[in-house]
DSSP file (Angstrom, degrees, kcal/mol; ACC not computed):
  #  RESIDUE AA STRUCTURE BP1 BP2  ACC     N-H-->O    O-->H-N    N-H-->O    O-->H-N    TCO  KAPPA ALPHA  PHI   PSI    X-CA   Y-CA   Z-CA
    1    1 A X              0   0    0      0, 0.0     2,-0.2     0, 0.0     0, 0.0   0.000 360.0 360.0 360.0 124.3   -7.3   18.3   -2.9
    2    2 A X        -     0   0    0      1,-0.1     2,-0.6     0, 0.0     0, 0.0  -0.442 360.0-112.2 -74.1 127.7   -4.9   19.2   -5.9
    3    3 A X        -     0   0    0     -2,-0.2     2,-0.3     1,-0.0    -1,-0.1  -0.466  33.8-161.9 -77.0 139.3   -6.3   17.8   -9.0
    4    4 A X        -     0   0    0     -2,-0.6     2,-0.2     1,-0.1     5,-0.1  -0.627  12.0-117.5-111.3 169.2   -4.6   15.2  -10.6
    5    5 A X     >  -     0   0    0     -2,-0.3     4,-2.1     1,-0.1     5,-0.2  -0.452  32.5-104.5 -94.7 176.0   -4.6   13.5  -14.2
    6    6 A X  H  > S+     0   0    0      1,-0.3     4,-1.5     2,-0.3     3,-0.2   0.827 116.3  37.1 -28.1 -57.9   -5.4   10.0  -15.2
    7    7 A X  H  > S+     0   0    0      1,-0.2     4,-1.1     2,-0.2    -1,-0.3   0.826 104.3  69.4-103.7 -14.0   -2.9    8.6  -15.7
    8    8 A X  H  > S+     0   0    0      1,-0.2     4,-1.7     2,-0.2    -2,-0.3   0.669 109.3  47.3 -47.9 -19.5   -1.0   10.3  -12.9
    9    9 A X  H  < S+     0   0    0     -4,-2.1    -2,-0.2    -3,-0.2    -1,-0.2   0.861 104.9  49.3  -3.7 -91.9   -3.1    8.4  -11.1
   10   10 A X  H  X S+     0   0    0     -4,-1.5     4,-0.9     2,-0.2     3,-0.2   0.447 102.1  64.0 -69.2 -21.0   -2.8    5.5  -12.5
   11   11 A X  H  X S+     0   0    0     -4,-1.1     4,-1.8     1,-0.2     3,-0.3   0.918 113.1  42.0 -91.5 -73.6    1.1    5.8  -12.4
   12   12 A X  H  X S+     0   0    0     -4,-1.7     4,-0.6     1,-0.2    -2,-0.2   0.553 104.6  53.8 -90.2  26.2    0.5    5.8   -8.4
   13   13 A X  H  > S+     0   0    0     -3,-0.2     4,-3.2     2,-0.2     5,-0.3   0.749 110.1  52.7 -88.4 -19.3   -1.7    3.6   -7.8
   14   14 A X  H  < S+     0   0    0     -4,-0.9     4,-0.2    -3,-0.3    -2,-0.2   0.858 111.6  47.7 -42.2 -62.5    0.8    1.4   -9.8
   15   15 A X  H >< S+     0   0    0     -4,-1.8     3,-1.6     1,-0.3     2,-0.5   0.704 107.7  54.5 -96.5-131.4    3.6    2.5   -7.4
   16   16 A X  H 3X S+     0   0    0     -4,-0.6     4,-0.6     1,-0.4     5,-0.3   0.072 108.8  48.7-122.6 -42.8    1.5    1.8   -4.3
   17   17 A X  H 3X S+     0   0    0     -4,-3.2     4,-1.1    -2,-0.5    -1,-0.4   0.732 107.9  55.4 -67.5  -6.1    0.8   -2.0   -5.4
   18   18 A X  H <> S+     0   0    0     -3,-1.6     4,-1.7    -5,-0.3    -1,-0.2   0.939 108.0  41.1 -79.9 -44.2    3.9   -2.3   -6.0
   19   19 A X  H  4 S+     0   0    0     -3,-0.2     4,-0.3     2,-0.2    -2,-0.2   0.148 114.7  57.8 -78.4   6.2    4.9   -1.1   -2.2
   20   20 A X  H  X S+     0   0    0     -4,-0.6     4,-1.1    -5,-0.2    -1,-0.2   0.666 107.2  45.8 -85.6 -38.8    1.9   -3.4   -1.0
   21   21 A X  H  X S+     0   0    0     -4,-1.1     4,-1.9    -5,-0.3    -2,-0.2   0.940 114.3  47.3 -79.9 -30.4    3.4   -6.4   -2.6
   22   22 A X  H >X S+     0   0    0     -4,-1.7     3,-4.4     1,-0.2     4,-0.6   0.889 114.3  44.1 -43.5 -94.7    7.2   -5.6   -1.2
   23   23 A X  H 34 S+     0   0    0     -4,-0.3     4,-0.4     1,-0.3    -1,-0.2   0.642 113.3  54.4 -59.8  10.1    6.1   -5.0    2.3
   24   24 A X  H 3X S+     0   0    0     -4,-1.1     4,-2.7     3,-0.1    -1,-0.3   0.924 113.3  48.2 -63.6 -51.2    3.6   -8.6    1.7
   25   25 A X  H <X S+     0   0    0     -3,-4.4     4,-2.1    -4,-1.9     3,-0.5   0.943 118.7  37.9 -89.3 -54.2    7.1  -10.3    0.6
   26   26 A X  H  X S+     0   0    0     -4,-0.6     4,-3.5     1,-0.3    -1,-0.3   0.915 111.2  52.3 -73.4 -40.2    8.8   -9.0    3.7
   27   27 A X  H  > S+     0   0    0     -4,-0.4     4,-1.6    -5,-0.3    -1,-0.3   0.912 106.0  58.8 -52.7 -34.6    6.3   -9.3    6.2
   28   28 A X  H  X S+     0   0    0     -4,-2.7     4,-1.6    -3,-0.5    -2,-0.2   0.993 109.6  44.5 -48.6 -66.0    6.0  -13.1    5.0
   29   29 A X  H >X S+     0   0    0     -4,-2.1     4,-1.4     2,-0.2     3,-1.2   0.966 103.8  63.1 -51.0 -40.1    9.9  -13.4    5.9
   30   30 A X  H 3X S+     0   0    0     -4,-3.5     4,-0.7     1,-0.2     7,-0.3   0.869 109.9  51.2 -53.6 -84.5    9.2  -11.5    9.4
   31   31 A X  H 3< S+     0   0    0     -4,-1.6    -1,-0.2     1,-0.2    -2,-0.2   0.361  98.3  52.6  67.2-114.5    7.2  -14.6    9.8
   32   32 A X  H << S+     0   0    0     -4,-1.6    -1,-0.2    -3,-1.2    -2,-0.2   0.945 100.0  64.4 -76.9 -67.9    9.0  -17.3    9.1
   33   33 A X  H  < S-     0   0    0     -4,-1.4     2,-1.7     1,-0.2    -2,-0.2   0.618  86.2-154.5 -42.2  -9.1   11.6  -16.2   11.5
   34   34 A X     <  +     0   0    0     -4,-0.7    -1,-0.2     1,-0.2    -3,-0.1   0.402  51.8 125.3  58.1 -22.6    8.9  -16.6   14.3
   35   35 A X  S    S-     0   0    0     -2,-1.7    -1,-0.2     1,-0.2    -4,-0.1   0.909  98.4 -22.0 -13.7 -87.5   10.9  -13.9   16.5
   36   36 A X  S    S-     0   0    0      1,-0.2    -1,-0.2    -6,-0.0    -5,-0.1   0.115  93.7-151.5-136.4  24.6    8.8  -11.9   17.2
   37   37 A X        -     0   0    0     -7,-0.3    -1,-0.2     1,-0.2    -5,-0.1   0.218  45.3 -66.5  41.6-173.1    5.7  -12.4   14.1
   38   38 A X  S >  S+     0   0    0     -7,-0.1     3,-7.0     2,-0.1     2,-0.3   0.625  81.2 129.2-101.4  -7.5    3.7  -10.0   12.9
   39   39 A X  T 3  S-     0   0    0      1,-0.4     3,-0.1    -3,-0.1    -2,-0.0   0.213  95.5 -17.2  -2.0  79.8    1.7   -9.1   15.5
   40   40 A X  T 3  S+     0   0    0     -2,-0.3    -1,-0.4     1,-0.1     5,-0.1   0.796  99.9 139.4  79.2  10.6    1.7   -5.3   15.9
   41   41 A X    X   -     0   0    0     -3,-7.0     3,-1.5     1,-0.1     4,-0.2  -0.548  69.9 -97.6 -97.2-168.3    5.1   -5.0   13.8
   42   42 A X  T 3> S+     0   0    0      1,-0.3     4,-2.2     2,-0.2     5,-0.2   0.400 105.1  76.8 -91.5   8.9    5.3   -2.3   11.5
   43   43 A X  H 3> S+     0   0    0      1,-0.3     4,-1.3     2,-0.2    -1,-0.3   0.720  93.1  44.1 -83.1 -15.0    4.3   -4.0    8.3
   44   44 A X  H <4 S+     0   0    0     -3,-1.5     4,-0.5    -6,-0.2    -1,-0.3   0.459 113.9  58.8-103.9   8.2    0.5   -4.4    8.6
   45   45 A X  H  > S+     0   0    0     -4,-0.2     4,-2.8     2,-0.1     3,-0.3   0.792 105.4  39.4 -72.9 -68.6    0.8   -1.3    9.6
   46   46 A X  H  X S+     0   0    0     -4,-2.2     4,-5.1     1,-0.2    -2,-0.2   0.902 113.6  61.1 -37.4 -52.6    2.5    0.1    6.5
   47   47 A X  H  < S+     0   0    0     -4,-1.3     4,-0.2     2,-0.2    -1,-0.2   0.889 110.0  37.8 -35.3 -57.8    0.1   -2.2    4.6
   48   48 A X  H >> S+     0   0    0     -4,-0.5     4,-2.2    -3,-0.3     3,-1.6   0.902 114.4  53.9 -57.8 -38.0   -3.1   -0.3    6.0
   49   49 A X  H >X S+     0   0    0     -4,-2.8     4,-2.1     1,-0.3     3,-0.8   0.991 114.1  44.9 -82.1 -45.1   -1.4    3.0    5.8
   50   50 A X  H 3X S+     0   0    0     -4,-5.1     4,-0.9     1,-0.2    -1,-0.3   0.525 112.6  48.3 -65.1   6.6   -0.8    2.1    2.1
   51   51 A X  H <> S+     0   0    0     -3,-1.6     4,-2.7    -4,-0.2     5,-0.3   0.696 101.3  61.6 -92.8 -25.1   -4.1    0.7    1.2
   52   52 A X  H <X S+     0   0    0     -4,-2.2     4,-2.1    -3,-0.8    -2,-0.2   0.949 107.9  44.3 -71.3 -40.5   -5.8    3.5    2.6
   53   53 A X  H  X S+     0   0    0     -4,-2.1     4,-2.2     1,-0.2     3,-0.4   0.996 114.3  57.8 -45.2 -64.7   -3.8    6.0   -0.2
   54   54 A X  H  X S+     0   0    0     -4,-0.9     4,-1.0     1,-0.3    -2,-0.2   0.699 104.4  42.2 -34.5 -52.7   -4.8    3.3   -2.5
   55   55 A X  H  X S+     0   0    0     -4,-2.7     4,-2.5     2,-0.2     3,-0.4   0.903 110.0  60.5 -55.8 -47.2   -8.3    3.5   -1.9
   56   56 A X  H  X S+     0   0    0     -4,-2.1     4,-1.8    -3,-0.4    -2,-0.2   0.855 109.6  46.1 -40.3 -42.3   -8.1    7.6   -2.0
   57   57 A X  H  X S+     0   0    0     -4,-2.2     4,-1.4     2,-0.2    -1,-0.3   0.663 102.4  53.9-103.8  -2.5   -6.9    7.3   -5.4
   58   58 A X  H  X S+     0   0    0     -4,-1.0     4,-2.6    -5,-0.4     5,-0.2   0.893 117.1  53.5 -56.5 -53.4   -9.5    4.6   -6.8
   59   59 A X  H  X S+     0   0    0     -4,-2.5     4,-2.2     1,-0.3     3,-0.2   0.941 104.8  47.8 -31.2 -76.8  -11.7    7.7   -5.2
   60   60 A X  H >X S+     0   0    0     -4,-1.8     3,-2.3    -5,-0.2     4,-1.7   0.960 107.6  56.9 -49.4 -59.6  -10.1   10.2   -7.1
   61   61 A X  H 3< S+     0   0    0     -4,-1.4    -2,-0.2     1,-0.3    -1,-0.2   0.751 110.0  49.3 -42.3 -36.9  -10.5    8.1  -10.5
   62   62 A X  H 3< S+     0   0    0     -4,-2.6    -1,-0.3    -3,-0.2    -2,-0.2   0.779 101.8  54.4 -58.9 -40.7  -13.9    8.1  -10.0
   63   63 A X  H <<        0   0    0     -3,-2.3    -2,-0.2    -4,-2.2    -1,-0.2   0.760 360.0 360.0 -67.3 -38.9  -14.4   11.5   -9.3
   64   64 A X     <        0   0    0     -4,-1.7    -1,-0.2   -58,-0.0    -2,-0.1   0.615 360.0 360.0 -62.9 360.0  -12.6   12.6  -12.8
C-alpha cells in the first residue's frame, strides 16, 4: 500500500461522500419510477463498492 498524506486523504474521503451522496440521489429517482426498483440494480452496488474504499481510507487515517 502506497503511503499517502493526511490530507490526501482527507481530500478522498471527501470525494467519495460526495459519490455516495450522488448515486443516494439517483438511486432515490430509480425508485420512484417503480420500473424496475432497486433490487439488484447497479446502485447499491456502487454504494457498497464505494463505502468499502471509504472504510479503507478511515483505516489508512488511523494507521498515520
Amino acid at each position: 500500500m502506497v503511503k499517502r498524506s493526511k490530507e490526501s486523504l482527507k481530500a478522498e474521503k471527501s470525494r467519495i461522500n460526495q459519490l455516495i451522496d450522488e448515486e443516494n440521489r439517483t438511486c432515490n429517482k430509480c425508485k420512484e419510477k417503480k420500473d424496475l426498483g432497486c433490487e439488484g440494480c447497479f446502485h447499491e452496488k456502487r454504494k457498497s463498492t464505494l463505502q468499502k474504499m471509504k472504510e479503507d481510507i478511515q483505516q489508512a487515517m488511523a494507521a498515520q
